[in-house]
C-alpha positions as CSV (number, residue, x, y, z in Angstrom):
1,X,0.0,0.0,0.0
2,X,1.5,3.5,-1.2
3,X,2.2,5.7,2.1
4,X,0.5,8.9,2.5
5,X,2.8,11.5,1.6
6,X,2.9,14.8,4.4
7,X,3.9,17.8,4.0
8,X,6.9,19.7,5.3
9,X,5.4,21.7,7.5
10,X,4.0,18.9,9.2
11,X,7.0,16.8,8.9
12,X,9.0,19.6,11.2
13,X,6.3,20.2,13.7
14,X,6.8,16.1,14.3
15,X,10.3,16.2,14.1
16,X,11.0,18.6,16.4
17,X,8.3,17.3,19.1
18,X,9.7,14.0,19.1
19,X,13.0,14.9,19.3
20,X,12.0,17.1,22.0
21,X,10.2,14.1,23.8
22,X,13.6,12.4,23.6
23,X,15.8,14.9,25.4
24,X,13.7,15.2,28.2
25,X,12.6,11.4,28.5
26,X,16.4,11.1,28.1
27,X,17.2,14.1,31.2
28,X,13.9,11.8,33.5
29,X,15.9,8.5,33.0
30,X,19.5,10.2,34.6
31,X,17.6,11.6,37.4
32,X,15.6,8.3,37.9
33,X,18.2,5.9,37.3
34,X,21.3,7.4,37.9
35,X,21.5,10.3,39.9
36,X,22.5,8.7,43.3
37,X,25.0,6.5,41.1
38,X,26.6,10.3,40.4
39,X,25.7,12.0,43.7
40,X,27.8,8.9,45.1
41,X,31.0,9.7,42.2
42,X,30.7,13.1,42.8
43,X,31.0,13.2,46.5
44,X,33.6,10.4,46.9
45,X,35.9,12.6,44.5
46,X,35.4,15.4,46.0
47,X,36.1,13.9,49.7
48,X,39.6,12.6,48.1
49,X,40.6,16.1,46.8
50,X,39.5,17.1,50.2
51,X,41.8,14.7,52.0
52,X,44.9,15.2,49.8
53,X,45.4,18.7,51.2
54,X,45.3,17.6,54.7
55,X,49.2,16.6,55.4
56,X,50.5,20.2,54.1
57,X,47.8,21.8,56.8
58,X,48.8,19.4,59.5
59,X,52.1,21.3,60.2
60,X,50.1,24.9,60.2
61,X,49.5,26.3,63.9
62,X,46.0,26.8,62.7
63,X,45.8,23.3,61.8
64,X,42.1,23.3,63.9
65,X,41.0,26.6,62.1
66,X,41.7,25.2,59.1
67,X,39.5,22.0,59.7
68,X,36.5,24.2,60.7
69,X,36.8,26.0,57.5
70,X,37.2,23.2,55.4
71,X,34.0,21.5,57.3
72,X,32.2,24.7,56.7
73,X,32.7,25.2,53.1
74,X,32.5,22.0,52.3
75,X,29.3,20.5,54.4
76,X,31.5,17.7,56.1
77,X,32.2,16.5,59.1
78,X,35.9,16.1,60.3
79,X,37.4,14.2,63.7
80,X,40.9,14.2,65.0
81,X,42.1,11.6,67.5
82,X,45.3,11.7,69.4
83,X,46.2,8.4,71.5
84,X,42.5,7.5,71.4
85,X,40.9,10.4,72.6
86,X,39.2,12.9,70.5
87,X,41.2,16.2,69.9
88,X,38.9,17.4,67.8
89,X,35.6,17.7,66.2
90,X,33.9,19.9,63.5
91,X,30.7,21.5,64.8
92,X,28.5,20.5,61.4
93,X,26.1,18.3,62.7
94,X,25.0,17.2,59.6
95,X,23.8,13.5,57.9
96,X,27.5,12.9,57.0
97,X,28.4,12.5,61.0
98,X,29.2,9.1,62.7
99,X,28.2,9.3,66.3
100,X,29.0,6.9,69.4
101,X,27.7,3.6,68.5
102,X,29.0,3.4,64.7
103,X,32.3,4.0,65.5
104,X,34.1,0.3,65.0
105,X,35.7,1.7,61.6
106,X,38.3,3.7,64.4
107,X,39.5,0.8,65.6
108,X,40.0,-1.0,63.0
109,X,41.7,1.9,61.2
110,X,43.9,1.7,63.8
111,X,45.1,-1.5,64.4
112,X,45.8,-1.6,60.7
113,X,49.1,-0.6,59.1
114,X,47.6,1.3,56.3
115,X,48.2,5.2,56.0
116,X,44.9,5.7,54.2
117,X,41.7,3.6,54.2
118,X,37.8,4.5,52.9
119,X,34.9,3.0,54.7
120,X,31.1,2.4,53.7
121,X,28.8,2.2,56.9
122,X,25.0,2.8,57.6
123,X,24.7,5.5,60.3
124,X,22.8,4.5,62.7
125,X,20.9,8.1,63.7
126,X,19.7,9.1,60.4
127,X,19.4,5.5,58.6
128,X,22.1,6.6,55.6
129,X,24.9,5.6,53.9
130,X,28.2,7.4,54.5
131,X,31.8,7.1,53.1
132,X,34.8,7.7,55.3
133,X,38.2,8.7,54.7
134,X,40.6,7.9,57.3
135,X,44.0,9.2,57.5
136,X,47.3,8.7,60.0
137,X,48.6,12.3,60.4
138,X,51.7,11.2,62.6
139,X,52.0,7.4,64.7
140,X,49.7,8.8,67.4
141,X,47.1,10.9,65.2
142,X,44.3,10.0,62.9
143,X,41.8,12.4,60.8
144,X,38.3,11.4,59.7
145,X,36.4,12.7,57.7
146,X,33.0,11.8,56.5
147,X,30.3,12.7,54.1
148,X,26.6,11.2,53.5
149,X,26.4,9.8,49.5
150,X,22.9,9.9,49.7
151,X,21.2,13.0,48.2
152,X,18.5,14.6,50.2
153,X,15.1,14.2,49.9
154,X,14.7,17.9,49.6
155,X,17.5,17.9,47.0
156,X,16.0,15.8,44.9
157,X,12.7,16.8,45.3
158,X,14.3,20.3,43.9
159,X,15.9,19.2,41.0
160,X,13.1,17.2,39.7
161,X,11.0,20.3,40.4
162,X,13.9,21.6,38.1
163,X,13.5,19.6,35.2
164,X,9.6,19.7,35.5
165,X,10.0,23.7,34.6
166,X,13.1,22.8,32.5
167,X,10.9,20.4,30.6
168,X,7.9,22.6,30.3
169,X,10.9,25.5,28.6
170,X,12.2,22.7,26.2
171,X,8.6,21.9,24.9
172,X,7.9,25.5,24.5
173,X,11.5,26.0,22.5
174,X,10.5,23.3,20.6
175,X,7.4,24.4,19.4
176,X,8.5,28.2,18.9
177,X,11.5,26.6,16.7
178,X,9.5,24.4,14.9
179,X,7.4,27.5,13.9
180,X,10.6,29.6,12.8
181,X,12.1,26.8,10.7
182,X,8.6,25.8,8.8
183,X,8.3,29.8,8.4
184,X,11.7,30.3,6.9
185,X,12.4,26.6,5.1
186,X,9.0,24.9,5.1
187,X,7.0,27.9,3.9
188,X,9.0,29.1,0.8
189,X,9.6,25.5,-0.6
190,X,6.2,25.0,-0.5
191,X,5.3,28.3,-1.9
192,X,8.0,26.9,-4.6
193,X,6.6,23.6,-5.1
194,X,3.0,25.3,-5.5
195,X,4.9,27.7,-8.3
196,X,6.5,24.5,-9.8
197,X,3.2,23.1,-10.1
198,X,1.7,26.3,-12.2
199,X,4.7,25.4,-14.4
200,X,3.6,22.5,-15.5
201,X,0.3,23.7,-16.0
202,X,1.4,25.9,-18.6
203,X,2.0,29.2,-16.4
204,X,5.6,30.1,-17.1
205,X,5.5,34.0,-16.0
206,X,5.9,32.9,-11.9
207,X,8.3,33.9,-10.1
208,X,10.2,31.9,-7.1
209,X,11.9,35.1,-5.0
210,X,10.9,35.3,-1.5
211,X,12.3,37.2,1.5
212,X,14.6,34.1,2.5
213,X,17.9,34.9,4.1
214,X,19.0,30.8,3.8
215,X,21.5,30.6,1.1
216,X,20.7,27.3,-0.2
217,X,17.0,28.3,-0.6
218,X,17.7,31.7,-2.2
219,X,20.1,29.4,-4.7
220,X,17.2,27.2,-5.2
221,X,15.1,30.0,-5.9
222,X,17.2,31.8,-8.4
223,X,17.8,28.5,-10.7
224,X,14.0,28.0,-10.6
225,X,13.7,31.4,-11.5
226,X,16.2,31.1,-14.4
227,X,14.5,27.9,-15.6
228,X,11.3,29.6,-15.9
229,X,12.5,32.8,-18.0
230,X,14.2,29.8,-20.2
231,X,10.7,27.7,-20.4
232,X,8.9,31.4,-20.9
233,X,11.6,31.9,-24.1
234,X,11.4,28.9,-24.8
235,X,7.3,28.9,-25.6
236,X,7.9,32.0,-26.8
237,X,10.1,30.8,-29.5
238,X,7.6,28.1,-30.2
239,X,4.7,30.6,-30.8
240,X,6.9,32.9,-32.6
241,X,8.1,30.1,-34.7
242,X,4.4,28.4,-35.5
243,X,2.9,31.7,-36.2
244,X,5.9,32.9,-38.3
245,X,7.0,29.4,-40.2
246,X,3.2,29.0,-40.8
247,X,3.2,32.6,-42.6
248,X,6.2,32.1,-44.5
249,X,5.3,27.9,-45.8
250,X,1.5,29.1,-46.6
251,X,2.8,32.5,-49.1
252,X,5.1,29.8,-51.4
253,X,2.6,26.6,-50.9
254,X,-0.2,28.9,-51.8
255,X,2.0,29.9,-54.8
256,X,3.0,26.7,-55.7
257,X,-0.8,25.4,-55.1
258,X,-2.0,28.2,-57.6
259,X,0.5,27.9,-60.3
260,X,-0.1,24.3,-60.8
261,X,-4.0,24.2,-60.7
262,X,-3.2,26.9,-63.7
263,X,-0.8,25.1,-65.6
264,X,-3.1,21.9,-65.0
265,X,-6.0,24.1,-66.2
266,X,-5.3,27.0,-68.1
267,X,-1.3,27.2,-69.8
268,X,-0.7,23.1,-70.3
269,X,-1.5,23.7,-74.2
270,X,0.7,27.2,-74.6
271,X,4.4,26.1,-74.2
272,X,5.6,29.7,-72.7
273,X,3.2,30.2,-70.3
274,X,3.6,26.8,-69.1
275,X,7.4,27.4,-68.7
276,X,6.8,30.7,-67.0
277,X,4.1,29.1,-64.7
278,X,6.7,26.1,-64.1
279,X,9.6,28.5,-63.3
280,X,7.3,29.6,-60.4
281,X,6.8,27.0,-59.1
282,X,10.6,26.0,-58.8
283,X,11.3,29.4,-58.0
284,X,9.3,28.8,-55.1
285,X,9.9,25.3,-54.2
286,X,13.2,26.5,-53.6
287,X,12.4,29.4,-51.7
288,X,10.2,27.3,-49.3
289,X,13.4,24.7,-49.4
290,X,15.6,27.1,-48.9
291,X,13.5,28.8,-45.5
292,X,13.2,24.8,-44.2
293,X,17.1,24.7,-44.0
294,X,17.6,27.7,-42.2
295,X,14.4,26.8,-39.6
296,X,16.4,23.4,-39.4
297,X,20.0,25.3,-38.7
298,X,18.6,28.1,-36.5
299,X,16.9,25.5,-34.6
300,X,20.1,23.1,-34.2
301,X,22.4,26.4,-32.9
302,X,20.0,27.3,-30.1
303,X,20.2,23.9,-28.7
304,X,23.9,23.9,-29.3
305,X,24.3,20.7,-31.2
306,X,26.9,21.9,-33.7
307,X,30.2,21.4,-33.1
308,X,33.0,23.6,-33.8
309,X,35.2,21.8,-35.9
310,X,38.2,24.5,-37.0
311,X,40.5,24.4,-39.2
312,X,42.9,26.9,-41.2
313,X,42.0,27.7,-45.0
314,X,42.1,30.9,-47.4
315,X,39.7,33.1,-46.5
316,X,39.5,34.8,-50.2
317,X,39.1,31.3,-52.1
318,X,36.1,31.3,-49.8
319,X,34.8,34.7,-50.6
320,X,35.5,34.5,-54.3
321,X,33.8,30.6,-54.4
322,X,30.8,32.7,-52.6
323,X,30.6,35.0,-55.3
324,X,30.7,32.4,-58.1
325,X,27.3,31.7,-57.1
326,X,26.1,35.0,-58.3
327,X,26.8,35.2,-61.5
328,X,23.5,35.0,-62.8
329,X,22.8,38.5,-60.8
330,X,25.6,40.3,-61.8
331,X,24.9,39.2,-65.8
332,X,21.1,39.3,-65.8
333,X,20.3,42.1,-63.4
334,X,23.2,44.3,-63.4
335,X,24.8,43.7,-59.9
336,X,28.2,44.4,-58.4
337,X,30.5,43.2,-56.5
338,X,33.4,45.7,-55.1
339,X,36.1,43.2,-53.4
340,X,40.1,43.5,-54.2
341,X,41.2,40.0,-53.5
342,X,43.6,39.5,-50.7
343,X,45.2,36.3,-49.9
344,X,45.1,35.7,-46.1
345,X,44.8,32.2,-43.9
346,X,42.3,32.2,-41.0
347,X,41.5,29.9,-38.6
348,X,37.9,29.3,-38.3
349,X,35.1,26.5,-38.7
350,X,34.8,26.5,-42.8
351,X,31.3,25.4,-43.1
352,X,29.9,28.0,-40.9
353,X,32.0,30.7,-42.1
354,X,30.9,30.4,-45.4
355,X,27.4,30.6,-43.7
356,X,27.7,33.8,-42.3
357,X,29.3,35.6,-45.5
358,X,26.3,34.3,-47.6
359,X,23.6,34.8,-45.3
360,X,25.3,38.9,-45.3
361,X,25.7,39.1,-48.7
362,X,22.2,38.2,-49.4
363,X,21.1,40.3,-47.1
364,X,23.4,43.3,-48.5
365,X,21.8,42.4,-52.2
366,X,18.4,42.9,-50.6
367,X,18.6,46.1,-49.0
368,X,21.3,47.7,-51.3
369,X,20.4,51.4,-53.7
370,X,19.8,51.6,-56.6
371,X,23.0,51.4,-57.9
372,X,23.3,47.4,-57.0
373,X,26.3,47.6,-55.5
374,X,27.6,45.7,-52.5
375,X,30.9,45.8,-51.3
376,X,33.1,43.1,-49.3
377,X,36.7,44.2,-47.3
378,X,38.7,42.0,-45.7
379,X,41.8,43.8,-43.6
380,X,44.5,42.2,-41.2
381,X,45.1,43.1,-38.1
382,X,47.6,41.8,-35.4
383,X,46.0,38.3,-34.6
384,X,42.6,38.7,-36.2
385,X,40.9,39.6,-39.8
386,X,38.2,42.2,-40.1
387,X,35.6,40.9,-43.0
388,X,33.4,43.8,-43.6
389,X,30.3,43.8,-46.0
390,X,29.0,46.9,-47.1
391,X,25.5,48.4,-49.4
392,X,24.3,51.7,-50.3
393,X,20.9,51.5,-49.1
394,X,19.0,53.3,-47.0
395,X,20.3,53.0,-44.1
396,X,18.8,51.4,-41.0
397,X,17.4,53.8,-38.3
398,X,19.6,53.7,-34.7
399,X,16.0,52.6,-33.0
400,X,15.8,49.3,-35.3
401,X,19.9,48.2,-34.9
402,X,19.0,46.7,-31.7
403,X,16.7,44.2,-33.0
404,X,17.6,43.9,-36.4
405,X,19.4,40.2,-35.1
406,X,15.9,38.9,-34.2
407,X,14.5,35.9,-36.1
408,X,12.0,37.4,-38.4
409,X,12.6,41.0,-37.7
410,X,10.8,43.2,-40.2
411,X,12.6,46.4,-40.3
412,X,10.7,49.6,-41.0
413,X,12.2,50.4,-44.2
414,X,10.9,47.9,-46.7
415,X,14.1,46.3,-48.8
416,X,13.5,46.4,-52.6
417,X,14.1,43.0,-53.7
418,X,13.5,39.3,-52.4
419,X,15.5,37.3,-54.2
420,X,17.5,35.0,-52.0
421,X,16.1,36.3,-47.9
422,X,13.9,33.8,-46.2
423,X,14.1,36.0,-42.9
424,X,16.4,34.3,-40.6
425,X,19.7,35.1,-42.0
426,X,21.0,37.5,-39.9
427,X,19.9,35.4,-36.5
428,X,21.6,32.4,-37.5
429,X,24.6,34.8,-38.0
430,X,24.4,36.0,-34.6
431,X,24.0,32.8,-33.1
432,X,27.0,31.2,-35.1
433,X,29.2,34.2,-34.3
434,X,28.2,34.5,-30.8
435,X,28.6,30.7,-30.3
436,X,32.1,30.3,-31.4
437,X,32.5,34.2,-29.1
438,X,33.5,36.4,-32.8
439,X,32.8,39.9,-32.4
440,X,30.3,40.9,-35.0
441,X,28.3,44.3,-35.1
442,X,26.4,46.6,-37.4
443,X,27.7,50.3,-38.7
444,X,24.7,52.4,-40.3
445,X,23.4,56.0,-41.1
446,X,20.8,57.2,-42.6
447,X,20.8,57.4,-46.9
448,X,24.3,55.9,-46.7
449,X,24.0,52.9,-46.8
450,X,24.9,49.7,-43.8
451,X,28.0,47.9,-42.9
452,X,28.3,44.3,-41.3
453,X,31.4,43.2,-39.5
454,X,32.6,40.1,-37.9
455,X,36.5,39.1,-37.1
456,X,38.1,35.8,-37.5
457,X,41.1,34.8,-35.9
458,X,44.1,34.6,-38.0
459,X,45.7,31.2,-39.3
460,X,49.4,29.5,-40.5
461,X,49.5,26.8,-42.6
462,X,51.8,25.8,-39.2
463,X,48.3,25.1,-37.8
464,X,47.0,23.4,-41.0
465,X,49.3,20.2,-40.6
């Protein structure tokens, strides 16, 4: 059977009375069991420590003064005997006395050759148990002294009233600090665990800060609180994503859906028409191809599963391969390309390199004046090259440069042709330059046109082999 889960709030209050119930049922059983088993150590050591000082006094002239004092202080009761008779005798009359009639211990003491000897007798007048110490000062002198090693009646009777109030304190300790740790540890993770649980319902604008001052739980708080800006991105992005992928795949479906239904209807008999509707839908087909591969790689750098694989190789073989591609531009509609080719070695991941450069150039072919000019620089510097790609546009206003990086940005000022954009080329430039830590940026002013930058670091063929 599955055991009933309880909260931790609960689970403190019970911890802390139980463990509460254990100290004192722990502090009852010494007093029960033991405290005459200690009242007996302690006074027997104490007696000793007592006794050990007594040969240094014995030669002081106020050997007797001292004896009173040390019966005083110490609530025992001390005799001196000299030839048999009593020379003196400490006026405490307490439980720890031996009067006439339980004196047998004396004799014994000394008829026996020991210096030292500790007796256990029952005294007779008040029915207890008391230890002696018996001690031979010179051949003619013997000290006794003698204290009862069983506690009171009244002393006991006071320290259990003691622990009674001592017990009552514990219980009330225990319950006040049972209330501050389920207000400062109990309370907040359960707030947490109530704001995890929204989560997973969907709600991922909580929050997990509380007024805490425990460091663990503040930590605790913080990467919750992290994990739920990444979920809220994260859904973002998907929303983003539907709503925008949905846009750009219905405009070129649609196209493609209309263009065929026409040739299928309308142009199959006229053979120009037919190519011209054909053409469109390649055009587009490609287009809609072409937007899929970039979803596909945007989508593969944000969860970081593309590896940086570098390697040195000529950076202007690259750019001049790149440009090979546009030859049908620069013939059929007049383009051009400003770059003076410059041999130089860099030391970069090739694929994504090439990446970048086309995803700029398109976007410099896009946005560029009327004059179709787009420019490309490349200049060394002391360990890195500068690749700069430039158009005469229009510029892009200093409110917009911020967010021109987005996925599917639409800046303000409309570019004049669409021939190779699908809208996510300059995100998955950000996100391969920021990945590999490049430093990119974006140079613009108004009606004169926008410059993109990034650096690579520089290459040997050293590093090649």
């Amino acid at each position: 059977m599955k055991a009933t889960k309880k909260s931790l709030h609960r689970k403190i209050w019970v911890f802390f009375f139980f463990f509460s119930l254990f100290i004192l049922a722990s502090l009852w059983l010494v007093e029960v069991l033991f405290f005459d088993t200690y009242y007996e150590i302690h006074k027997s050591s104490e007696l000793k420590s007592i006794v050990a000082k007594i040969p240094a006094l014995y030669d002081k002239e106020n050997f007797y003064e001292e004896l009173d004092t040390l019966a005083y202080d110490e609530g025992i009761c001390i005799a001196v005997e000299r030839n048999g008779l009593q020379a003196y005798h400490s006026m405490s009359f307490n439980r720890g006395c031996i009067f006439k009639g339980s004196e047998l211990y004396r004799k014994d003491f000394v008829e026996s050759e020991e210096k030292q000897k500790a007796y256990r007798i029952e005294n007779e007048k008040y029915h207890n148990e008391v230890l002696i110490y018996a001690i031979k000062l010179d051949a003619y002198t013997q000290a006794y002294f003698s204290v009862s090693i069983e506690p009171l009646d009244s002393a006991t009777h006071l320290l259990r009233k003691q622990l009674s109030l001592i017990s009552i304190l514990v219980m009330a300790l225990s319950v006040l600090v049972s209330f501050y740790l389920s207000k400062n540890i109990a309370k907040p993770i359960e707030k947490m665990s109530e704001k995890a649980l929204s989560m997973t319902n969907g709600d991922y604008h909580v929050t997990f800060q509380s007024n805490t001052d425990i460091k663990e739980i503040q930590n605790l708080e913080n990467s919750l609180d992290e994990m739920s800006q990444e979920f809220l991105k994260t859904e973002e992005l998907r929303r983003d994503l539907m709503a925008n992928v949905s846009h750009d795949l219905k405009t070129p479906l649609t196209m493609i859906k209309a263009y065929a239904e026409m040739v299928r209807d309308l142009t199959y008999k006229d053979k120009k028409k037919r190519t011209e509707n054909l053409n469109v839908i390649i055009s587009e087909s490609e287009r809609l191809n072409a937007l899929v591969d970039d979803i596909l790689t945007l989508s593969s750098m944000q969860s970081e599963t593309i590896p940086l694989e570098n390697q040195v190789f000529s950076l202007n073989d690259m750019i001049l391969s790149i440009l090979e591609r546009y030859q049908v531009l620069l013939k059929e509609e007049g383009y051009q390309f400003l770059y003076e080719a410059k041999e130089v070695l860099v030391l970069a991941d090739r694929k994504r390199t090439e990446q970048v450069i086309y995803n700029l150039l398109n976007n410099a072919i896009n946005y560029t004046g009327d004059d179709k000019i787009v420019k490309i620089r490349v200049t060394e510097k002391e360990t890195t090259v500068l690749v700069e790609i430039e158009d005469t546009g229009e510029g892009i206003p200093p409110s917009e440069l911020k967010n021109i990086w987005n996925k599917y940005y639409h800046s303000s000022k409309k570019h004049k042709r669409n021939k190779v954009g699908t809208g996510l080329g300059l995100a998955i430039v950000k996100n391969i330059l920021e990945g590999y830590q490049l430093p990119y940026g974006v140079k613009s002013l108004p009606q004169q046109g926008t410059i993109f930058y990034f650096e690579l670091k520089k290459g040997s063929t050293q590093e090649n082999k």
